[in-house]
MMTF fields as JSON, N, C-alpha, C and O atoms, coordinates in Angstrom:
{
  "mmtfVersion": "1.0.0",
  "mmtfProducer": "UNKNOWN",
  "numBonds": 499,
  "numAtoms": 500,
  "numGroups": 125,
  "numChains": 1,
  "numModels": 1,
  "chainsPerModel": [1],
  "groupsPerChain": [125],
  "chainIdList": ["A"],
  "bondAtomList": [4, 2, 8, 6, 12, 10, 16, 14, 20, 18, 24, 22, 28, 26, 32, 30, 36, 34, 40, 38, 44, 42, 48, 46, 52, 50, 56, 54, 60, 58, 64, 62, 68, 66, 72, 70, 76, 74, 80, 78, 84, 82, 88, 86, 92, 90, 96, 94, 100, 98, 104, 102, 108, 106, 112, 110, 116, 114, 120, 118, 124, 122, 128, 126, 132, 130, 136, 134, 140, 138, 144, 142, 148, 146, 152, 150, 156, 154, 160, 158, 164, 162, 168, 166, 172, 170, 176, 174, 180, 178, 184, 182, 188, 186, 192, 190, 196, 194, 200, 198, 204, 202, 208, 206, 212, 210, 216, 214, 220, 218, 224, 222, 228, 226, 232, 230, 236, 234, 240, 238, 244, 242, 248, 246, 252, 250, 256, 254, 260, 258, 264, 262, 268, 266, 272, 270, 276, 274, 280, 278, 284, 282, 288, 286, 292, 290, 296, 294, 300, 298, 304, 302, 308, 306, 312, 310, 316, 314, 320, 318, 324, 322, 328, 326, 332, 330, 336, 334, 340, 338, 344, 342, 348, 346, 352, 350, 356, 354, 360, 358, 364, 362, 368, 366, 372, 370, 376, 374, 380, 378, 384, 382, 388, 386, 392, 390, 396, 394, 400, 398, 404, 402, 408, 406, 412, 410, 416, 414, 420, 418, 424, 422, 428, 426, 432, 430, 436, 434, 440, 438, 444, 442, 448, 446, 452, 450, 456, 454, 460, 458, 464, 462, 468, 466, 472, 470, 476, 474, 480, 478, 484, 482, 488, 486, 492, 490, 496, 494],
  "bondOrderList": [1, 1, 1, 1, 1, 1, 1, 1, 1, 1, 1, 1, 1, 1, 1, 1, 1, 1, 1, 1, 1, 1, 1, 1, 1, 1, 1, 1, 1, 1, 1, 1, 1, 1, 1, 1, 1, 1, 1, 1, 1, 1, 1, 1, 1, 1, 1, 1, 1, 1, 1, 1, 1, 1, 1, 1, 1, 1, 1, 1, 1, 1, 1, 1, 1, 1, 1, 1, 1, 1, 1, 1, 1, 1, 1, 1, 1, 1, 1, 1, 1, 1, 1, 1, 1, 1, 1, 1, 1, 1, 1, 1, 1, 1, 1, 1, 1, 1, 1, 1, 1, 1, 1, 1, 1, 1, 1, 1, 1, 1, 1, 1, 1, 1, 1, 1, 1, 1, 1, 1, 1, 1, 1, 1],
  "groupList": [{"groupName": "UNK", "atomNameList": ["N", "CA", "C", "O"], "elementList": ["N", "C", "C", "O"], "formalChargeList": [0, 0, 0, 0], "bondAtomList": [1, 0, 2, 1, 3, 2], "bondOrderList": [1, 1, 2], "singleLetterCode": "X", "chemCompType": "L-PEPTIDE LINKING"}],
  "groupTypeList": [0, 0, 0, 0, 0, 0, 0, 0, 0, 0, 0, 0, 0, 0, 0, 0, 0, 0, 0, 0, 0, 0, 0, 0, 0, 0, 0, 0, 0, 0, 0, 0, 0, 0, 0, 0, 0, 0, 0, 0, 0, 0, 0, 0, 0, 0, 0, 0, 0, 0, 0, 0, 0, 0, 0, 0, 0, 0, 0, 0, 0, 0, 0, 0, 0, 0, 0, 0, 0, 0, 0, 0, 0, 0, 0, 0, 0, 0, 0, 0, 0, 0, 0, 0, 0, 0, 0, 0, 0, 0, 0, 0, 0, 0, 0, 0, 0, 0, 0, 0, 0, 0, 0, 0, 0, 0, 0, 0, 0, 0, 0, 0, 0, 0, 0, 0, 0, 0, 0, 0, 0, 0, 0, 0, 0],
  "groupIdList": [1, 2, 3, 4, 5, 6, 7, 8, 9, 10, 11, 12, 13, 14, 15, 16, 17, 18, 19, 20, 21, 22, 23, 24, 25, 26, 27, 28, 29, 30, 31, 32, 33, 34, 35, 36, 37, 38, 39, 40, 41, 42, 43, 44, 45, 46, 47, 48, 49, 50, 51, 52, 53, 54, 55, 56, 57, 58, 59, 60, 61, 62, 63, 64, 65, 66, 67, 68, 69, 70, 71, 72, 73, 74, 75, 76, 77, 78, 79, 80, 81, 82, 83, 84, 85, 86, 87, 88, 89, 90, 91, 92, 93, 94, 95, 96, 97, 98, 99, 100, 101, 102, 103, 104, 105, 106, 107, 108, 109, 110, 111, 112, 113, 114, 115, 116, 117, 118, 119, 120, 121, 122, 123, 124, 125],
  "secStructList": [7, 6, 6, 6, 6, 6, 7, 7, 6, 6, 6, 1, 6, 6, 2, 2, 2, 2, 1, 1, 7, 7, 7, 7, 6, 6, 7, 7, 2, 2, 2, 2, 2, 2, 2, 2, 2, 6, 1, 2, 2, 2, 2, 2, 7, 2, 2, 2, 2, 2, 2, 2, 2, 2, 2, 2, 2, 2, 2, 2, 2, 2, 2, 2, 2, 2, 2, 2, 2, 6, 2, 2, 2, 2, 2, 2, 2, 2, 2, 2, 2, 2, 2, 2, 2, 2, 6, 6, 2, 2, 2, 2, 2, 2, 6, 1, 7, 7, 7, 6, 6, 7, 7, 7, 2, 2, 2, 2, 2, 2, 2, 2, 2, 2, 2, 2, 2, 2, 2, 6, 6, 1, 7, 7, 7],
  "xCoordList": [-6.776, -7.256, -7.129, -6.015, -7.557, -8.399, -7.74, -7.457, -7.42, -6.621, -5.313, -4.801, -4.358, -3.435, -3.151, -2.213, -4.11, -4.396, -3.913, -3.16, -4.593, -4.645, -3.303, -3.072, -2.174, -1.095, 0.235, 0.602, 0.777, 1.914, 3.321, 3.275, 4.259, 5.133, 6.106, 6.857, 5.94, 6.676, 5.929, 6.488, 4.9, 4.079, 3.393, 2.67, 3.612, 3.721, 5.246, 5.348, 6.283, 7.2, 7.328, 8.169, 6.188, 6.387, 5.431, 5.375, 4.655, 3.432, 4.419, 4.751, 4.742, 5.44, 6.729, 7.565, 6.893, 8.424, 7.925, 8.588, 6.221, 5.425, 4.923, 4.713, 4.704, 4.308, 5.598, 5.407, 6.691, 7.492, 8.68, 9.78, 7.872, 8.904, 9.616, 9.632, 10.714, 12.029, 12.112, 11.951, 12.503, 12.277, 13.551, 14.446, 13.5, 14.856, 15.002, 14.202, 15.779, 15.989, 15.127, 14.451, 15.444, 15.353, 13.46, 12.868, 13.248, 11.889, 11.069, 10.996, 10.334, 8.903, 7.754, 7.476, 7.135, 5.582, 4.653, 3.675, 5.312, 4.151, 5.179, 4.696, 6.025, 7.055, 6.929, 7.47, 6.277, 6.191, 5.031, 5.081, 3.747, 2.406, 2.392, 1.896, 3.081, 3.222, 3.885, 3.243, 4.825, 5.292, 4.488, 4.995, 3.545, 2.36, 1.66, 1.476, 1.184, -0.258, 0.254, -0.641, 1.667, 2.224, 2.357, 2.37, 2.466, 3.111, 1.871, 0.791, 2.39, 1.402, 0.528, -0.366, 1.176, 0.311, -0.926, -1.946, -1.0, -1.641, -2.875, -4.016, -2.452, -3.537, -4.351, -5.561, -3.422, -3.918, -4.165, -5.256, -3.933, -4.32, -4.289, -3.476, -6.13, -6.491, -6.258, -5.669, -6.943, -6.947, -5.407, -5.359, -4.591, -3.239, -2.905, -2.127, -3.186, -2.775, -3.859, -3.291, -5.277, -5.641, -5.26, -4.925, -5.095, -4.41, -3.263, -2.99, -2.253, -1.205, -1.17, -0.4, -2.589, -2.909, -3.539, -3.526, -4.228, -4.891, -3.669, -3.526, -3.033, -2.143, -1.471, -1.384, -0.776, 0.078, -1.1, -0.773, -2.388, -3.147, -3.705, -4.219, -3.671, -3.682, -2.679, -2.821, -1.45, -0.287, -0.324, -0.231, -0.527, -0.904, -1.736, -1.426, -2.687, -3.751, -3.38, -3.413, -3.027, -2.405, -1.188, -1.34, -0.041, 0.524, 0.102, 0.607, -0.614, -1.861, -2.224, -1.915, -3.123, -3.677, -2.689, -2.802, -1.853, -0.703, 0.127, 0.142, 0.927, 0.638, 0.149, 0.686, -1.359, -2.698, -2.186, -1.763, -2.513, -2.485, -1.162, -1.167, -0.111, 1.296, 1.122, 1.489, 0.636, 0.342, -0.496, -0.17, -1.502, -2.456, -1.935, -2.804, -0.66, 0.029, 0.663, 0.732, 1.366, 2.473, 1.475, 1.7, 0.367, -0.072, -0.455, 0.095, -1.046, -1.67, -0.522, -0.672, 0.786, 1.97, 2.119, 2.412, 1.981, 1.922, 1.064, 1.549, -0.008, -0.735, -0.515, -0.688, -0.135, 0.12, 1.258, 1.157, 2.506, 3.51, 2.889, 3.131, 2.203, 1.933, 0.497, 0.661, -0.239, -1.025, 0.039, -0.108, 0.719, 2.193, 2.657, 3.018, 3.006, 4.064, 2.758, 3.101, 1.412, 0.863, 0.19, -0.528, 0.313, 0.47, 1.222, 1.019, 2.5, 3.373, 3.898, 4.486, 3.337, 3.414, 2.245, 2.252, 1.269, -0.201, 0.623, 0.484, 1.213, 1.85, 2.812, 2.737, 3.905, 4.483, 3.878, 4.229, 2.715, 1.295, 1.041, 1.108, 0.871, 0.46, 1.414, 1.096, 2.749, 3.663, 3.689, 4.749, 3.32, 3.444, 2.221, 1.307, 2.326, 0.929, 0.87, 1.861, -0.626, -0.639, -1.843, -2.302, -2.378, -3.851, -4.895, -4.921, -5.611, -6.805, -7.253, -6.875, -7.902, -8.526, -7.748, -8.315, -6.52, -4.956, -4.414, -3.893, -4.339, -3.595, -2.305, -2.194, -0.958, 0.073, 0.277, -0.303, 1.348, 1.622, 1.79, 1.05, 2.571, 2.99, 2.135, 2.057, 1.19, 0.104, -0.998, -1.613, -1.425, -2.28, -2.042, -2.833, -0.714, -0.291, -0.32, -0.541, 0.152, 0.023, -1.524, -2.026, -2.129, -3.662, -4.166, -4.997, -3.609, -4.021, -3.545, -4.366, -2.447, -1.513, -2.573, -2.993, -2.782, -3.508, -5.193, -5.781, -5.948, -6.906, -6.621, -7.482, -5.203, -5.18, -5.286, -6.01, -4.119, -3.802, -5.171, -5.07, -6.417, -7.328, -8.221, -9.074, -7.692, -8.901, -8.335, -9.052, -6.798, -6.174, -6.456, -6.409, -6.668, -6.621, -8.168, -8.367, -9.176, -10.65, -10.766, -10.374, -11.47, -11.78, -12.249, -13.331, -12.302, -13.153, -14.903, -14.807, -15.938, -17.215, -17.145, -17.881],
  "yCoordList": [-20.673, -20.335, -18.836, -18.56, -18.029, -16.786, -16.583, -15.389, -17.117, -16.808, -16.572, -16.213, -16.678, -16.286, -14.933, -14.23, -14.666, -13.234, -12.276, -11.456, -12.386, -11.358, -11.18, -10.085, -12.175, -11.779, -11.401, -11.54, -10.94, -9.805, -10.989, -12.187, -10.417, -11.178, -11.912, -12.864, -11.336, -11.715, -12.496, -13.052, -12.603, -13.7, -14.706, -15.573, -14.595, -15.517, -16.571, -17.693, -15.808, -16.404, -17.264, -18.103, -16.794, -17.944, -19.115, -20.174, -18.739, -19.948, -20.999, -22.125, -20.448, -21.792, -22.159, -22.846, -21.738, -22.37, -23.222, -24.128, -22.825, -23.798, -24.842, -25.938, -24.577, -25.928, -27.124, -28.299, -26.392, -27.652, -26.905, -27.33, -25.671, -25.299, -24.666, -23.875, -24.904, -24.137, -22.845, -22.847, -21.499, -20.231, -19.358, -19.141, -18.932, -17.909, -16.813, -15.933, -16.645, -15.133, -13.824, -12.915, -14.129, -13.072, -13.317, -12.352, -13.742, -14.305, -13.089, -12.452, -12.989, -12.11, -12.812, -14.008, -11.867, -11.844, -12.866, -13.563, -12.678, -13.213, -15.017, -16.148, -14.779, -16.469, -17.075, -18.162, -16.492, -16.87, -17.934, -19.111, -17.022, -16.968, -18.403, -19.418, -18.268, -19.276, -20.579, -21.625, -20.452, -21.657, -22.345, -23.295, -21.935, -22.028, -22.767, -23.983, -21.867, -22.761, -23.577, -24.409, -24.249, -25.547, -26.658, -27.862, -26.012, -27.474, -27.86, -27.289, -29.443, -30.735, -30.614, -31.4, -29.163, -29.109, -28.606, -28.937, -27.599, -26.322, -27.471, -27.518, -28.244, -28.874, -30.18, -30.331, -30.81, -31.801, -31.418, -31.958, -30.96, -30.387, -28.947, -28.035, -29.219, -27.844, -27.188, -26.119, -28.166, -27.87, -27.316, -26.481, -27.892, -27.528, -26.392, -25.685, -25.926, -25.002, -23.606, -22.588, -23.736, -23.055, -22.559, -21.384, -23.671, -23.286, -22.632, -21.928, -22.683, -21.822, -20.278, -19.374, -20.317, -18.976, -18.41, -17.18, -19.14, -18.404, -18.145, -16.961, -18.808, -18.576, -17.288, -16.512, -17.067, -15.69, -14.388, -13.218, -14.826, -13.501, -13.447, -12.394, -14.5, -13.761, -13.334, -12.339, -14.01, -13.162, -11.709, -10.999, -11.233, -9.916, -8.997, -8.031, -9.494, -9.237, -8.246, -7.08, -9.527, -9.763, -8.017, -6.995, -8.346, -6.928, -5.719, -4.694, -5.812, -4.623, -4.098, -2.973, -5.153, -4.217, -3.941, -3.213, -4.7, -4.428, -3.123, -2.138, -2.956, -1.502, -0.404, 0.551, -0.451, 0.264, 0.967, 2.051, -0.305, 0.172, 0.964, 1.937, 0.517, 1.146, 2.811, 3.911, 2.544, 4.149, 4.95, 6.118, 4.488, 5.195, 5.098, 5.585, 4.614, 4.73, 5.911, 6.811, 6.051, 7.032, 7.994, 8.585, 8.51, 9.523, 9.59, 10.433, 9.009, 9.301, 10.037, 11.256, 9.49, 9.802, 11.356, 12.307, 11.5, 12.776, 13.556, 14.669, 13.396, 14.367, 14.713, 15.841, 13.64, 13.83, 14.8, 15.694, 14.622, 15.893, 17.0, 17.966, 17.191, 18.225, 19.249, 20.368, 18.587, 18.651, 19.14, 20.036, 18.646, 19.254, 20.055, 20.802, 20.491, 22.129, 22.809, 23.991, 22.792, 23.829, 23.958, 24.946, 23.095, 23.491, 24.361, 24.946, 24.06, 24.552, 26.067, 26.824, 26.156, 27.475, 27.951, 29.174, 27.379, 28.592, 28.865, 29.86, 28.023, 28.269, 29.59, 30.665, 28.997, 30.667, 31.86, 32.664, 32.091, 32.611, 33.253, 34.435, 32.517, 33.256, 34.442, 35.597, 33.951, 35.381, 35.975, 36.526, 36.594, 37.428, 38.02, 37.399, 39.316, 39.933, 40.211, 40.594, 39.958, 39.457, 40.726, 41.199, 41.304, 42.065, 41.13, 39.967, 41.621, 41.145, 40.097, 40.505, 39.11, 38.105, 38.053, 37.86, 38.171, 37.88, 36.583, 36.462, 35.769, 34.793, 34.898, 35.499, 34.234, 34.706, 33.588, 32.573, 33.62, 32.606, 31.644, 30.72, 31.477, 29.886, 29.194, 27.976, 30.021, 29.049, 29.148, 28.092, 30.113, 29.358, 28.309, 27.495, 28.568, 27.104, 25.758, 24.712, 26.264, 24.706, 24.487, 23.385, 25.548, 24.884, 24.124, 23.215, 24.583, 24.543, 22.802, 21.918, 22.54, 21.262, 20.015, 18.935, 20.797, 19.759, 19.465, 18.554, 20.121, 20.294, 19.118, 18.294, 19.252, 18.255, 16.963, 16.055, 16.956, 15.691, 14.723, 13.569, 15.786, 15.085, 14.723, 13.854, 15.684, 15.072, 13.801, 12.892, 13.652, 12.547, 11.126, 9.959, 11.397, 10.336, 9.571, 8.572, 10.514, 9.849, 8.723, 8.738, 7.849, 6.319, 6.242, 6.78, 5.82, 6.101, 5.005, 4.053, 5.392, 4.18, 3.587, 2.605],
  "zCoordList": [-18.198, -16.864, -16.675, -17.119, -16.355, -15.991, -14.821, -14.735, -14.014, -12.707, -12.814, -11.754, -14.034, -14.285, -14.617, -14.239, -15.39, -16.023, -15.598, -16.123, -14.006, -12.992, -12.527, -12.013, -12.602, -11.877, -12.558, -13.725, -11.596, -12.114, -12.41, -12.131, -12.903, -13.656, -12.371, -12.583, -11.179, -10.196, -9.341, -8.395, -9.509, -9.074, -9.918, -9.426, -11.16, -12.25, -12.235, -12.731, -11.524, -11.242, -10.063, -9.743, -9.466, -7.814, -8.124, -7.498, -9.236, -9.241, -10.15, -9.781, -11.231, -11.92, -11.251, -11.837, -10.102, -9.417, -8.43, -7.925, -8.01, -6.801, -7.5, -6.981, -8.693, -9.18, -10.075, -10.388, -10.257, -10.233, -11.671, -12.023, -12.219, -13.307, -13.08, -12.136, -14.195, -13.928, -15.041, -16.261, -13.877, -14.378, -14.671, -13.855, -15.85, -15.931, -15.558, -15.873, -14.994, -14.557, -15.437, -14.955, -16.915, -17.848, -18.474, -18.957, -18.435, -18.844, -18.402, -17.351, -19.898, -20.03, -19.498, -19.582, -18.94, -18.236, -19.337, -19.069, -20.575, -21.613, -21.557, -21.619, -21.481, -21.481, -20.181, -19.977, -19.282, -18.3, -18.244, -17.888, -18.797, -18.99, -19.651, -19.162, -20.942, -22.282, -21.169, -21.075, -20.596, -19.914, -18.607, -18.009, -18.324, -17.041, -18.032, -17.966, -19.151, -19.931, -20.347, -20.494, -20.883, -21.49, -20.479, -20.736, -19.136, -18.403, -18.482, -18.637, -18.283, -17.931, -16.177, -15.864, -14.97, -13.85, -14.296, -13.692, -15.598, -15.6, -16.266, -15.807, -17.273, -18.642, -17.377, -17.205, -16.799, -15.999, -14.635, -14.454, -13.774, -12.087, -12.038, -11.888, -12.322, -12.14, -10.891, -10.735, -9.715, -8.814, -7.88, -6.977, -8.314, -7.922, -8.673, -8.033, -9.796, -10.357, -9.584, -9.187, -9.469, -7.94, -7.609, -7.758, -6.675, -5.27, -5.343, -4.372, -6.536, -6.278, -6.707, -6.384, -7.781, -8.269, -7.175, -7.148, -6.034, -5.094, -4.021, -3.716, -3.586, -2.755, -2.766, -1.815, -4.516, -4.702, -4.846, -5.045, -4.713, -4.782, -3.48, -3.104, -2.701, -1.296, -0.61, 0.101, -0.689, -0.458, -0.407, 0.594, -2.078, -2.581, -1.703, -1.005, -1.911, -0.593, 0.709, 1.103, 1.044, 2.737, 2.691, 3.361, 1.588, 1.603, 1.469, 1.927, 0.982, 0.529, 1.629, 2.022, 2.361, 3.568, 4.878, 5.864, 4.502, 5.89, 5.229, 5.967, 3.738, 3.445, 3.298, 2.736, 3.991, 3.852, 5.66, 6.062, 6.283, 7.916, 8.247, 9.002, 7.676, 8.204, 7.416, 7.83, 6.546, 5.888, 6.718, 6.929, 7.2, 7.997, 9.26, 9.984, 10.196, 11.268, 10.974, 11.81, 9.33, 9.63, 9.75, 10.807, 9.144, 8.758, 10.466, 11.175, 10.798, 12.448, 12.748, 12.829, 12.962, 13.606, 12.844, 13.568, 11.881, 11.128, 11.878, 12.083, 12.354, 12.476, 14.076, 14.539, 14.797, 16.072, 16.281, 17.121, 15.423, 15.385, 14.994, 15.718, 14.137, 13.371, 15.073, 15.558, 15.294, 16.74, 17.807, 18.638, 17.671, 18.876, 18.623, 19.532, 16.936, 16.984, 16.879, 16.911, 16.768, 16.908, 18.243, 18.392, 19.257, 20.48, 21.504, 22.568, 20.333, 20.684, 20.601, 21.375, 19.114, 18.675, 19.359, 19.492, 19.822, 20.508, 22.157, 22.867, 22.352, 24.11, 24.045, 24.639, 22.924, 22.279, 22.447, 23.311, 21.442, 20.898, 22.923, 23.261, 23.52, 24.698, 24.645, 24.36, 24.989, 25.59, 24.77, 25.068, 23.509, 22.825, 22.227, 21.685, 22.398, 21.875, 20.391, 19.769, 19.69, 18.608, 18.435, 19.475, 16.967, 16.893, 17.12, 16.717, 17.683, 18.534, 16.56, 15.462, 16.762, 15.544, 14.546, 13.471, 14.524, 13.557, 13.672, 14.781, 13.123, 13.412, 12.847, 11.778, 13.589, 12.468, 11.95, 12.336, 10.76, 9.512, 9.961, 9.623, 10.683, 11.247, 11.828, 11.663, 12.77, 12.896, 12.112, 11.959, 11.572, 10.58, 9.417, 8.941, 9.099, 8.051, 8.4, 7.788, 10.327, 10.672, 10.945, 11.162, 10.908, 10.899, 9.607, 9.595, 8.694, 6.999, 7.258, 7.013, 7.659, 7.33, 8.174, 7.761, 9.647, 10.654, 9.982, 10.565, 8.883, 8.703, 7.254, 6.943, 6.457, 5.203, 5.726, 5.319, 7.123, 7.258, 8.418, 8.834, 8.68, 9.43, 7.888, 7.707, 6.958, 5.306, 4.949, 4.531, 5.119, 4.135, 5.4, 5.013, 6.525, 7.325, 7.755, 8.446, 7.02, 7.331, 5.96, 4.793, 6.76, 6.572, 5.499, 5.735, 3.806, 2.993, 3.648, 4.422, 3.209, 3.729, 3.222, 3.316]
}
C-alpha cells in the first residue's frame, strides 16, 4: 500500500498501534514499515488499514495549517510592534531637528525591517 510510504516514522507508529500492533520503543521507520505490511489488518482490511493511513495524514494536515496561521499571527504581531517603535521614533523625530530629506539610522532601519516584515507576511496566490 502506497499510503504508507508517505508517512513519517511517528506516524507509522500511531497507525500500527490503531490497528491493533504492538510497537517498540526502539523500532526503525523501515521495522515499522516491515511490521504494518506483515500484519494480517494490512493483507486482509484494506479498508481499515485506510482509514488509519488517512486519519494520521489528516492529523498532519490539520497541524500544518494551524502551524501556518499561528506563524502568520506572530509575524502580524511582529509587524504591529515594529509599526509602533517607528511611530514612535517619528513622534521623537518631531522634537528634534534633523537636515532637511535625511533620515536618521534608526528610523530608516526600522523602515528597512517594517518593509521585510510587510514582504514576509503577503499571502503567497
Amino acid at each position: 500500500m502506497s499510503g504508507i510510504a508517505k508517512l513519517r516514522k511517528v506516524e507509522l507508529r500511531t497507525v500500527a498501534e490503531e490497528i491493533g500492533l504492538v510497537v517498540n520503543e526502539g523500532m526503525k521507520k523501515s521495522e515499522l514499515r516491515r511490521l504494518i505490511e506483515d500484519s494480517d489488518v494490512f493483507k486482509n482490511d484494506n479498508e481499515a488499514m485506510k482509514s488509519a493511513a488517512e486519519d494520521v495524514l489528516e492529523n498532519r494536515n490539520k497541524k500544518s495549517d494551524q502551524d501556518s496561521e499561528i506563524e502568520i499571527e506572530r509575524l502580524k504581531i511582529e509587524r504591529i510592534k515594529l509599526e509602533l517603535q517607528l511611530a514612535q521614533v517619528k513622534a521623537n523625530g518631531n522634537n528634534i531637528s534633523f537636515d532637511q530629506g535625511c533620515k536618521s539610522e534608526p528610523e530608516e532601519s526600522l523602515d528597512n525591517l517594517i518593509k521585510s516584515v510587510r514582504t514576509l507576511t503577503i499571502k503567497p496566490p
